[in-house]
N, C-alpha and C positions, 0 to 999 in steps of 0.2 A: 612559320612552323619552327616547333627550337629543335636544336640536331645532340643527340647524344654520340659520345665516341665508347665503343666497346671499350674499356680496360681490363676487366679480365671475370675468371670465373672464379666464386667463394663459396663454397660448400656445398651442398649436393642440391638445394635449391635455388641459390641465388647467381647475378652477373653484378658486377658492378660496373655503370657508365656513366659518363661525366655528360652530361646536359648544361648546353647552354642558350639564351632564349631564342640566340639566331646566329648567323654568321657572322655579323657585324660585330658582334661580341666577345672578347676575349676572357673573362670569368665564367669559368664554369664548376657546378656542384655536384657531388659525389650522389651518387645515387642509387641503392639496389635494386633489382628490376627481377625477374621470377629468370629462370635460368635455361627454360623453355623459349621465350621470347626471344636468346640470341642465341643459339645452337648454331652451330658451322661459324661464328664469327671468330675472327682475330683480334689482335690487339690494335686498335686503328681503324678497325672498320665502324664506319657512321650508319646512324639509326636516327628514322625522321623518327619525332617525338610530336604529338598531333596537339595543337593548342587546347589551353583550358585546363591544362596538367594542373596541380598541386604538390605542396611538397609535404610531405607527410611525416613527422618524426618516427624511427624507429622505436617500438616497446617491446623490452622483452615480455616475459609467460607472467611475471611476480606484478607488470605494470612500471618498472624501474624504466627511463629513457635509456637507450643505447647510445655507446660514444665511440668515438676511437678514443685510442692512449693518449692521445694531446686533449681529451673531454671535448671534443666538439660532436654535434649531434649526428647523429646519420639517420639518412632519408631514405622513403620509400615514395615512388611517383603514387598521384590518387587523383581523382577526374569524377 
């Protein structure tokens, strides 16, 4: 099962949490997840993530991909 770590909360619907595909692993990717799904969590707190995830690029409303300011893409989990 890959574990995500809370980082934190981004706008009135989203969380974003770092996912990675197991403990053994040190790489992990940013990812928004609905904001509902981590309510009460902190900064640090772990979220099992249930196999078979995908990663899903973010699109905004126009169909433009979403980036951060460095242009790297940002993810949504999908199954």
């Amino acid at each position: 099962m890959a574990i995500g770590t809370f980082h934190s909360f981004r706008g009135e619907k989203s969380a974003l949490i770092l996912v990675k595909a197991n403990k053994l692993v040190f790489q992990t990717t940013p990812v928004y997840v609905p904001k509902d799904a981590c309510e009460g969590m902190v900064k640090g707190d772990f979220i099992d993530v249930p196999d078979n995830y995908t990663l899903i690029p973010m699109v905004s409303a126009d169909g433009v991909p979403r980036t951060t300011t460095d242009g790297e893409p940002l993810y949504m989990l999908g199954y």
